[in-house]
C-alpha positions as CSV (number, residue, x, y, z in Angstrom):
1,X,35.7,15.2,12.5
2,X,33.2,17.9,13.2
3,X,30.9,16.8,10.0
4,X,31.2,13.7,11.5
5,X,29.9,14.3,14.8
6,X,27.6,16.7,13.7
7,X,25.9,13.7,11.1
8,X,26.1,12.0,14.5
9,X,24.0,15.1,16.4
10,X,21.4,15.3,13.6
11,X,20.6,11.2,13.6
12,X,20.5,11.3,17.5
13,X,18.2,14.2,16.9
14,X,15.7,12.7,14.3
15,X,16.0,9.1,16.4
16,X,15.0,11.4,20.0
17,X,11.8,13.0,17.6
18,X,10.7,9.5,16.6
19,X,10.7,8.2,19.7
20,X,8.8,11.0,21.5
21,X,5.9,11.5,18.7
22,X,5.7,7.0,18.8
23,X,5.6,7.4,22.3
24,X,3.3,9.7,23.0
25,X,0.8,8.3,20.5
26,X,1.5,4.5,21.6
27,X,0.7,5.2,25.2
28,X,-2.9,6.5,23.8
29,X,-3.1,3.6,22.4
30,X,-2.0,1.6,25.1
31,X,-4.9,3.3,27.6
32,X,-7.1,2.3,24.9
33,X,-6.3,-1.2,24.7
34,X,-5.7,-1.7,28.5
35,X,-9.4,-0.4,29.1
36,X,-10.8,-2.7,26.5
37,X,-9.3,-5.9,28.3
38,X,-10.5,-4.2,31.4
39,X,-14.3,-3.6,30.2
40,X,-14.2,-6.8,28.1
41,X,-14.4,-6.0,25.0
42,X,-13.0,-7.8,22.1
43,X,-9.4,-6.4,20.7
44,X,-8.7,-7.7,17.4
45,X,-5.1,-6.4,17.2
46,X,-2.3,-4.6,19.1
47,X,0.4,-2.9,17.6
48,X,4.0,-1.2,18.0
49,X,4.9,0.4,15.2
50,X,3.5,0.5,11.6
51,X,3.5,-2.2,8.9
52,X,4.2,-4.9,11.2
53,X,6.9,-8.0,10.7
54,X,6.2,-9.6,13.2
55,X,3.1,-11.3,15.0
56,X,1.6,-13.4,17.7
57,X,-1.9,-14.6,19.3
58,X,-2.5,-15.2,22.6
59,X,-5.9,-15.0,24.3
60,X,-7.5,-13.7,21.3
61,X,-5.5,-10.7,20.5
62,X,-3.4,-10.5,17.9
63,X,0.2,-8.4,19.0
64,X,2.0,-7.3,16.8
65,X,5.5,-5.3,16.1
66,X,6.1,-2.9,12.9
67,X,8.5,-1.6,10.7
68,X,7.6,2.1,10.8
69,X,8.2,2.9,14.9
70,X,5.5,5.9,14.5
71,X,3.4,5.3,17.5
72,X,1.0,2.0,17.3
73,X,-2.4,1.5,17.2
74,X,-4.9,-1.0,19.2
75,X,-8.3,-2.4,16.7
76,X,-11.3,-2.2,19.1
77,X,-14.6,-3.1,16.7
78,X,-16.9,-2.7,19.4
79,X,-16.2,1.2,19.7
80,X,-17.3,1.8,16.7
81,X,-21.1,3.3,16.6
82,X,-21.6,4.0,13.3
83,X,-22.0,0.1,12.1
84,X,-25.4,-1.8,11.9
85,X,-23.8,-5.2,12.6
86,X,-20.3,-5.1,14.4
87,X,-17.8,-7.9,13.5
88,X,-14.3,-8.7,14.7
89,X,-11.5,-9.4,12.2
90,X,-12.7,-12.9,11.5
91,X,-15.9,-12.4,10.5
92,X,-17.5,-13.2,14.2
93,X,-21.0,-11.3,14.8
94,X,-19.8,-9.2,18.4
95,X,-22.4,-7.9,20.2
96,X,-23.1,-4.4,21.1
97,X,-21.1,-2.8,23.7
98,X,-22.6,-1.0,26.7
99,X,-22.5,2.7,26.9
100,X,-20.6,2.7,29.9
101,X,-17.6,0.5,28.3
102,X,-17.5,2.5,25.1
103,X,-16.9,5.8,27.5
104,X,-14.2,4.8,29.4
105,X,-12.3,2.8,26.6
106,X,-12.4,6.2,24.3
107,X,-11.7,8.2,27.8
108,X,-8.8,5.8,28.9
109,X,-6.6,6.9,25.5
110,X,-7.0,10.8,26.5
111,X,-6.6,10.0,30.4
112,X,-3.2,8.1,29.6
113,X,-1.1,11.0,27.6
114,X,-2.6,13.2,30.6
115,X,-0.8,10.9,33.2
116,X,2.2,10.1,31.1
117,X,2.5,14.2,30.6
118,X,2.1,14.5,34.3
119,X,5.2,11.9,34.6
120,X,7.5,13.7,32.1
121,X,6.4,17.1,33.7
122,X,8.1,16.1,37.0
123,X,11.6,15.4,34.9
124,X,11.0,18.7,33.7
125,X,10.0,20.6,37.4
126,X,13.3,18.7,38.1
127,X,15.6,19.5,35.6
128,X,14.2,22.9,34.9
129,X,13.8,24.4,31.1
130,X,16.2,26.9,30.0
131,X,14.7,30.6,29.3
132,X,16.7,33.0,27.2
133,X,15.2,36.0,29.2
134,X,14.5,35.6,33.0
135,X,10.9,36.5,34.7
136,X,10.4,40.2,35.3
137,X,8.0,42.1,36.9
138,X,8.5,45.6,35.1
139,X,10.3,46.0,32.0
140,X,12.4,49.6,30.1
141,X,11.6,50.1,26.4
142,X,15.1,49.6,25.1
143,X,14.1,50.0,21.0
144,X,11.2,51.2,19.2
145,X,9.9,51.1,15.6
146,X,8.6,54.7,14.9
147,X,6.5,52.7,12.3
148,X,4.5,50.0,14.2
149,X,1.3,51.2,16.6
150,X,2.7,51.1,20.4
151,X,5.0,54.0,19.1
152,X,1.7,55.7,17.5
153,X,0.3,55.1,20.6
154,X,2.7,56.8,22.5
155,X,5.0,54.4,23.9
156,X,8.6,56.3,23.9
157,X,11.8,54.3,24.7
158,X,12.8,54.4,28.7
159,X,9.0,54.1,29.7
160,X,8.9,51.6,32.1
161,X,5.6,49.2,31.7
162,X,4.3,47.9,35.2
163,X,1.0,46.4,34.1
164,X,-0.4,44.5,31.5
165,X,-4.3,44.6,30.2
166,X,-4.6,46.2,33.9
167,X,-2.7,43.5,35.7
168,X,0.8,43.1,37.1
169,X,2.7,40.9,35.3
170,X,6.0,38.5,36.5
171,X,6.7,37.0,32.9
172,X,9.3,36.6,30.2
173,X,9.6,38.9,27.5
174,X,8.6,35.3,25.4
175,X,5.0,35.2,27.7
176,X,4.9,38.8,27.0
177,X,5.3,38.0,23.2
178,X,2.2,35.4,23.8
179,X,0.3,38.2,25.0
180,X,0.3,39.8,22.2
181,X,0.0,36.8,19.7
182,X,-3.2,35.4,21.9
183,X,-4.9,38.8,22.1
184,X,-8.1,39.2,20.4
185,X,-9.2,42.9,21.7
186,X,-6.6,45.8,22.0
187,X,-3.6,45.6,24.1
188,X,-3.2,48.1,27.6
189,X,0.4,48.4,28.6
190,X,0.6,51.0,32.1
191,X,3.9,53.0,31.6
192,X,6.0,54.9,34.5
193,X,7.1,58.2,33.0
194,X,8.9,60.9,34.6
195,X,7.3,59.8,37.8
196,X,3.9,59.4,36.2
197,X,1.8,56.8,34.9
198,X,-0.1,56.8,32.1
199,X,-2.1,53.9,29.7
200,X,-0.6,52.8,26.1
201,X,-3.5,51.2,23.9
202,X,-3.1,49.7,21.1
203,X,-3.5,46.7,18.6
204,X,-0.7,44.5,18.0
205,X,0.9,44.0,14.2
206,X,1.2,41.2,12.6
207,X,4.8,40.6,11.9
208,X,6.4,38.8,8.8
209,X,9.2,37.5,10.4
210,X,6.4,35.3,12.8
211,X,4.1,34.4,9.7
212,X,2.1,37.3,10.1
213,X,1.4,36.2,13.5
214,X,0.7,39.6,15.8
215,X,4.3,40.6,17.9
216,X,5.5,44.0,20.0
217,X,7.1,46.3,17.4
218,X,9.4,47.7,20.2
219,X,12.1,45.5,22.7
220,X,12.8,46.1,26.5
221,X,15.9,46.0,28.4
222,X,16.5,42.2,29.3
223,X,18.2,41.5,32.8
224,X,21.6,39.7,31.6
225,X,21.1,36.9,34.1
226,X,24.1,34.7,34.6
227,X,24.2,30.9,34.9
228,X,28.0,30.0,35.3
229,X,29.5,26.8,34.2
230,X,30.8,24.5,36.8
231,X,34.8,24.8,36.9
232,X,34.5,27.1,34.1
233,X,35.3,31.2,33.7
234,X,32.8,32.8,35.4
235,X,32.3,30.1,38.2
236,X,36.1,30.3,38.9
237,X,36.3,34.0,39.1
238,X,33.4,34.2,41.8
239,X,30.0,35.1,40.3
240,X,27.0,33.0,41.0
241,X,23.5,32.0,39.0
242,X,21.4,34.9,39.1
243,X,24.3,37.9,38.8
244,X,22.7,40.6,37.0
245,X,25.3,42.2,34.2
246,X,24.9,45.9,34.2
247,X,28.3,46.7,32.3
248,X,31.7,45.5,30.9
249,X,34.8,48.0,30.7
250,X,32.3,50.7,32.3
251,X,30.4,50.7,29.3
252,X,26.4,49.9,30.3
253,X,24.6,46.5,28.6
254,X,21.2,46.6,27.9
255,X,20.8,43.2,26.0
256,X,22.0,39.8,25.2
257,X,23.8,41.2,21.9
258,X,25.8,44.0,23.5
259,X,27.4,41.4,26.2
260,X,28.3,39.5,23.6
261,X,29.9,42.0,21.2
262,X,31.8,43.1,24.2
263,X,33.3,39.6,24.7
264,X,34.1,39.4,21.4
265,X,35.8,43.4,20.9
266,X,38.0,41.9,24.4
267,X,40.1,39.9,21.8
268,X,40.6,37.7,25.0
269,X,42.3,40.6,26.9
270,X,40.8,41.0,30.4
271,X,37.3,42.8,30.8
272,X,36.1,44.4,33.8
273,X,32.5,42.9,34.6
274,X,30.2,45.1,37.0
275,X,27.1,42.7,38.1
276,X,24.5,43.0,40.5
277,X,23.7,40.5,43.2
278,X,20.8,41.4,45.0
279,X,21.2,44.5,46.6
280,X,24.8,45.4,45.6
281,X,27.1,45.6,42.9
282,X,30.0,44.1,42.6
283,X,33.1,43.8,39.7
284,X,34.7,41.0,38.2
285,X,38.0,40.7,36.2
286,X,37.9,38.2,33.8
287,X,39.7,36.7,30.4
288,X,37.2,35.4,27.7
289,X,38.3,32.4,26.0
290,X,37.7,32.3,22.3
291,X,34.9,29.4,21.7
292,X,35.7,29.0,17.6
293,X,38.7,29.2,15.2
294,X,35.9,30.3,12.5
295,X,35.1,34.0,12.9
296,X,32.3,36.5,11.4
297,X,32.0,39.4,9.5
298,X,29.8,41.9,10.9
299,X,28.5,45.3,9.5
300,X,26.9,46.0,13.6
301,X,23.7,46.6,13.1
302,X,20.1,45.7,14.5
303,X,17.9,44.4,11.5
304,X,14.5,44.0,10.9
305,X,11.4,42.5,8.4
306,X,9.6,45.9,7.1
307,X,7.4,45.3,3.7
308,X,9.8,42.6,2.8
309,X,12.4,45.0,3.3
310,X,15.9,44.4,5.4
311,X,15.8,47.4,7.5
312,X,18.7,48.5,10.3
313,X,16.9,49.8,13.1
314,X,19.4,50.6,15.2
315,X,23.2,50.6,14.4
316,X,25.9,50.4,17.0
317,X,28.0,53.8,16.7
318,X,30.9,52.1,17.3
319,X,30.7,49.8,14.5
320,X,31.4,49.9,10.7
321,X,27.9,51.1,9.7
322,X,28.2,53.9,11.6
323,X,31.3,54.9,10.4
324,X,30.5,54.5,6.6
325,X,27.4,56.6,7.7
326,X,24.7,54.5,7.3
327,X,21.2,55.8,9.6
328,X,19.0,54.3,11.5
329,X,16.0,53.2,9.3
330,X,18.1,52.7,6.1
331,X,17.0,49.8,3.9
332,X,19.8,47.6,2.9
333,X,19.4,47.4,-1.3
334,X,22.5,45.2,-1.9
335,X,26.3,44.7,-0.2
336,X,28.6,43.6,-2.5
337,X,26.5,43.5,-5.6
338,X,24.2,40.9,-3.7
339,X,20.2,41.7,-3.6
340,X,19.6,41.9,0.3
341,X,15.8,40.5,0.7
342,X,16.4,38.6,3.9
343,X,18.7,38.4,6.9
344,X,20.2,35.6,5.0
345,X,21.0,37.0,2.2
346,X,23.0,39.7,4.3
347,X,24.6,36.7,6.3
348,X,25.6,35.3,2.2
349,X,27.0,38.9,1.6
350,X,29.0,38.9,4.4
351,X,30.3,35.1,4.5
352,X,33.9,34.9,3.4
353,X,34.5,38.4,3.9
354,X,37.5,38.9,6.7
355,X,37.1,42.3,7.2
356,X,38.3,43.5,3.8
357,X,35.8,46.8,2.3
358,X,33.0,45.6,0.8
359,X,30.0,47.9,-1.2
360,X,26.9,48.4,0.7
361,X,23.8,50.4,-1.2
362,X,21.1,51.6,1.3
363,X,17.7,54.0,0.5
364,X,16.2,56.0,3.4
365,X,12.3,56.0,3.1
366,X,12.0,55.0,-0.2
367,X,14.6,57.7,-1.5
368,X,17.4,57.9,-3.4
369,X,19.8,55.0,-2.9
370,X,23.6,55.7,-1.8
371,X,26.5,53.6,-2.5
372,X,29.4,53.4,0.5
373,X,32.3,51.5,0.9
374,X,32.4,49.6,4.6
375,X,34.7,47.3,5.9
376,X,33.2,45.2,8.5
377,X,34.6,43.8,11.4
378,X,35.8,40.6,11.2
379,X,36.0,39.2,15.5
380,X,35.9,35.8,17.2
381,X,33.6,34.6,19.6
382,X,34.6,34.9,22.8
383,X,33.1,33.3,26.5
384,X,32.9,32.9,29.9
385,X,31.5,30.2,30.8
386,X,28.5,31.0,31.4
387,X,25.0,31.1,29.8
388,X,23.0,34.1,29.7
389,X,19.7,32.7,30.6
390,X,17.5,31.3,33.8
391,X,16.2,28.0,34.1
392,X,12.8,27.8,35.1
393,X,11.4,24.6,37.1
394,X,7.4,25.1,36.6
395,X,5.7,22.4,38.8
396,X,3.6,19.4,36.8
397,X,0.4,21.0,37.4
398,X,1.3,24.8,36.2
399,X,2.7,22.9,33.3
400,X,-1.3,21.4,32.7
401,X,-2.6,24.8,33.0
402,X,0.0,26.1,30.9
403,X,-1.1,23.9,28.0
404,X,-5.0,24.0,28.8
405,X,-5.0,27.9,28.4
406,X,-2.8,28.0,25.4
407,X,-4.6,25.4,23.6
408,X,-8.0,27.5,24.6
409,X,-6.5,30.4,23.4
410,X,-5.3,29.5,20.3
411,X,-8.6,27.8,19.3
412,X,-10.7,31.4,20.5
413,X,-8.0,33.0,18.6
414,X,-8.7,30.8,15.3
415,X,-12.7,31.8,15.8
416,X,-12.2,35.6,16.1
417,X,-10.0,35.4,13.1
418,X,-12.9,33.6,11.5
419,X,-16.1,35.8,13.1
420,X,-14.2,39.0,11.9
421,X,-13.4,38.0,8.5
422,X,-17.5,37.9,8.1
423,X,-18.3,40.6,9.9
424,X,-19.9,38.6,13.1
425,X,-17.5,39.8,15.5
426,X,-15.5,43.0,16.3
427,X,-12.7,41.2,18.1
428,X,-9.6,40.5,16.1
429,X,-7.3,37.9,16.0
430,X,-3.9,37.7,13.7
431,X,-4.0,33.4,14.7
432,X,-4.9,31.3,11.4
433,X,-5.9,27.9,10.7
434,X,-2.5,28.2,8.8
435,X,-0.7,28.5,12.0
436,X,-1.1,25.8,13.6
437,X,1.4,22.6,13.2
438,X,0.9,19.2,12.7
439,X,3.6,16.1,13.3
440,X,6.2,17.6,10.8
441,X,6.3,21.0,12.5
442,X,6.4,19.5,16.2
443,X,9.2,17.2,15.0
444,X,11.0,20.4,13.3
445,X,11.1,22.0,16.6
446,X,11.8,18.9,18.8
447,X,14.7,18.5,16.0
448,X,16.0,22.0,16.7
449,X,15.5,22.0,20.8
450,X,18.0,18.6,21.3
451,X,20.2,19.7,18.6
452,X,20.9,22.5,20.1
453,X,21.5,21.0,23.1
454,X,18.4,22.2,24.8
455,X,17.5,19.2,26.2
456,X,14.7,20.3,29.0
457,X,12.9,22.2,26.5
458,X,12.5,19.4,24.4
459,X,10.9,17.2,27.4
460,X,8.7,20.3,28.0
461,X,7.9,20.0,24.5
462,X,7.0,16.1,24.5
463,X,4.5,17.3,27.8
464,X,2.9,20.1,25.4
465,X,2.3,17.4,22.8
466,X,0.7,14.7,25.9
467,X,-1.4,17.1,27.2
468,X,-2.6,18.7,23.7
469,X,-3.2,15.4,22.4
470,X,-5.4,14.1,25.6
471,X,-6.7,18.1,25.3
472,X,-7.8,17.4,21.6
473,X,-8.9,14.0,21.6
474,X,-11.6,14.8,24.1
475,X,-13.6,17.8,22.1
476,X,-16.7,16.1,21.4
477,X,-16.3,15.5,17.6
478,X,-17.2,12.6,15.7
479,X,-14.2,10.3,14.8
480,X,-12.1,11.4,18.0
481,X,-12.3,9.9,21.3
482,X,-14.5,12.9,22.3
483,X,-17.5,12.0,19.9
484,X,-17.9,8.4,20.9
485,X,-18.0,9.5,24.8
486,X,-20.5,12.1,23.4
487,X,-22.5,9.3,21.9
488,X,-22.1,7.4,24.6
489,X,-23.0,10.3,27.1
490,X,-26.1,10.3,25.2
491,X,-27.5,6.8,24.7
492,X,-27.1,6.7,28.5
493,X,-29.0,9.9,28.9
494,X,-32.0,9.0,26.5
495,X,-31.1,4.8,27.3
496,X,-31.0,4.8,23.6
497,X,-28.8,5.1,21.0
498,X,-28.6,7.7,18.1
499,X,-29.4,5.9,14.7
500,X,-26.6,4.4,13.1
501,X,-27.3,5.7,10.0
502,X,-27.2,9.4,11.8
503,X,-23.8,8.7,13.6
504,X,-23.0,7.1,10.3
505,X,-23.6,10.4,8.2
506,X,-22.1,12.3,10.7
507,X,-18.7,10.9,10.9
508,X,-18.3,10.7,7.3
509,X,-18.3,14.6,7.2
510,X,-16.1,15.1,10.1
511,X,-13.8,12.7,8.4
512,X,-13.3,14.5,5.8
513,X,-13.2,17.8,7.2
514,X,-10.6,16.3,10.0
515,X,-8.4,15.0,6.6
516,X,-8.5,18.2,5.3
517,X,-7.7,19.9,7.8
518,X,-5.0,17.4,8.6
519,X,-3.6,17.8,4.7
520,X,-3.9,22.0,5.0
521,X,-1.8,21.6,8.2
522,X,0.7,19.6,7.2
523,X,1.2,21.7,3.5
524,X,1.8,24.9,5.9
525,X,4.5,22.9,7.8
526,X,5.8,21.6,4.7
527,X,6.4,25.1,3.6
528,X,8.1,26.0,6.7
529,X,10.4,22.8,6.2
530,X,11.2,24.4,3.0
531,X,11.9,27.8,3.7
532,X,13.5,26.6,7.0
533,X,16.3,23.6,5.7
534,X,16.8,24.2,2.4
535,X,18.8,27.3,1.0
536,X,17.7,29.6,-0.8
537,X,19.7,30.3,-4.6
538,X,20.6,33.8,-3.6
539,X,22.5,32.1,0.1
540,X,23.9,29.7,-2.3
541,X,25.6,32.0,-4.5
């Protein structure tokens, strides 16, 4: 029953990404087709959907309904500039449109994903999108890699950072993340020490585990922000949204994966639960219920992506690592007689395994590698009924804004990247061309968000992809909506045209470089579709 309804989940989940990436390109469409009836201009055919099987004139448009429900599209000869004799679908000589009409029939396409973005923002301001950390306006260095450059910088774990590039911050530890990945110049983090502050500069590495994408080498202690469950655990036994967890059994939580493994070591025997509400602190006795028959074997430790290397950066000194004598910093070689090159691969290792001793080989700094026998620990997952997380409700325009600066800020990033790699810049950027996503990558992660049940941040999602696509439609490039108000813009300045011929030449090149860049795009999110849903041979063994 649960492969059934799981078969179920992932149809509901492909049928929810086809209908968001149609809609959002069919509503362009529609703008554009609406304007042209509007302005007058002859509309040869309207579509829904792909390959159609079905059509019908009336009132000289052709309408018609596809096959393939990927959007539509709306045929509008008289838009097109780069023709010496325009002609509608029957042959008929159509004469040349005003400026005027060709501007706000290519503007009306752009202006219609911004309003339909604007209406799917206020679902989202209403519903609110769920954040894994909540917003905070200082943040403790929990963890540090001794290896990446805050560390050479001097950042030290308990600093407290307060500013930002010189600025106070009230973020996520995700917008923190963006920080870093958007940066082009060196990042300033002002730390609270021992009373005293004090500036950390440094550059941001690039991180495998993020494509080589620039991310912080070090984490901070998150808030454990509780949103109870109606009716459920947590709501029943008093505590409220926005409860603070600072311990459980007197022993202090610093992140999302000690609460957890605290739940889970309660073997659904009471636990005492010390949160903070506001100014005071308060305790909770509560029973976890176990959430899975299925348990997990689990050699409690903290891993990370070094050189292609599965390294535990931190290990729990309760847990079996500890015990066998594994250090902090070890690289995991193999556990039982399995090549460890990815977290996956230790996940393989360890799947089956119900706490019976197992052989894990581990090297410190390159050294000699030593053999020990652990025995992980095998333990349920336990819960309260309640999500460790905030929802956020960011209003329809912050939402805009949102999308405008990240869409700026990727495209500077993409040109640093570029002016540094010949020398015409000393800004530096870790963002590629390589990076960005096309429609298989924003369907892979609308795919994930509703599967998972995450159902605001996939709406959030379909209002990133209305406002990027009205965002990138209008740069004034020939081929997009952009050029022909361009062209437009300038036959109205000049009350001439451009030459045909010109325009012509012009869009050829663009075309081609847009197709490329379309085809490079969608190979890097064909790779990440690969490396993403299908198993490797090592996890299959």
């Amino acid at each position: 029953m649960e492969t059934f309804s799981q078969w179920l989940l992932n149809i509901a989940s492909i049928l929810f990404v086809v209908f968001a990436l149609g809609f959002c390109i069919f509503i362009h469409e529609f703008g554009h087709f609406l304007a042209a009836k509007w302005r007058k201009l002859h509309v040869d055919a309207f579509s829904i959907g792909f390959r159609p099987f079905w059509k019908k004139r009336y009132r000289g448009v052709e309408y018609r309904l596809g096959y393939l429900p990927f959007g539509g599209y709306c045929e509008i000869p008289q838009i097109d500039a780069t023709g010496d004799e325009i002609k509608a679908a029957d042959g008929t000589v159509l004469p040349r449109a005003k400026a005027i009409d060709r501007i706000i029939t290519a503007a009306a396409g752009p202006l219609f994903n911004l309003l339909s973005g604007l209406l799917i923002a206020i679902i989202v301001w209403a519903i609110g999108i769920p954040q894994v950390t909540p917003k905070m306006r200082e943040m403790t260095v929990h963890a540090i890699d001794e290896t990446g450059p805050e560390y050479a910088a001097g950042l030290r774990v308990g600093d407290k950072i307060v500013e930002v590039n010189g600025k106070s911050f009230h973020f996520t530890w995700k917008e923190f993340m963006e920080e870093n990945i958007y940066s082009v110049e060196q990042m300033k983090l002002t730390v609270e020490r021992d009373g005293k502050r004090q500036t950390i500069t440094y550059r941001p590495r690039p991180s495998s585990k993020l494509e080589n994408i620039a991310a912080p080498s070090f984490s901070v202690v998150v808030p454990m922000e509780l949103v109870p469950e109606r009716g459920g655990i947590a709501d029943r036994a008093g505590i409220r949204a926005g409860d603070v967890v600072i311990a459980v059994n007197g022993k202090a939580i610093d992140d999302l994966a000690e609460f957890q493994l605290a739940l889970n070591r309660s073997h659904g025997n009471q636990v005492t639960l010390l949160v903070r509400r506001g100014d005071k602190e308060m305790n909770f006795n509560l029973t976890p219920q176990k959430l899975s028959d299925e348990g997990r074997a689990m050699l409690q430790v903290s891993m990370q992506m070094q050189n292609n290397q599965v390294k535990a950066y931190s290990i729990d000194p309760q847990g079996p690592a500890a015990r066998a004598g594994i250090p902090a910093g070890a690289t995991l070689i193999k556990i039982g007689g399995k090549t460890i090159a990815s977290f996956d691969d230790v996940h393989a290792a360890l799947d089956g395994n119900r706490g019976t001793p197992i052989e894990v080989i581990w090297s410190l700094n390159g050294g000699e590698e030593t053999s020990v026998i652990v025995t992980p620990e095998y333990l349920y997952s336990y819960g309260i009924g309640a999500n460790v997380m905030s929802i956020d409700h960011p209003t329809p325009w912050s939402q805009l804004v949102s999308t405008c600066e990240m869409s700026w800020k990727s495209l500077r990033g993409i040109c640093v990247g570029i002016g540094h790699k010949f020398g015409w810049t000393q800004k530096q950027s870790s963002i590629q061309v390589k990076h960005m996503s096309g429609p298989l990558g924003i369907g892979m992660v609308l795919f994930d968000s509703v599967r998972s049940g995450l159902i605001g941040y996939a709406l959030y999602f379909v209002v990133i992809i209305s406002f990027a696509l009205a965002i990138f439609n209008l740069l004034p490039l020939p081929v997009l909506d952009g050029g022909h108000i361009l062209f437009g813009a300038i036959e109205l300045i000049f009350r001439r045209p451009l030459p045909t011929r010109l325009i012509r030449y012009i869009s050829y090149v663009f075309m081609v470089l847009l197709l490329g860049l379309m085809l490079f795009v969608t190979f890097s999110d064909g790779k990440r579709f690969y490396h993403k849903y299908i198993p490797s041979s090592e996890a299959e063994k």
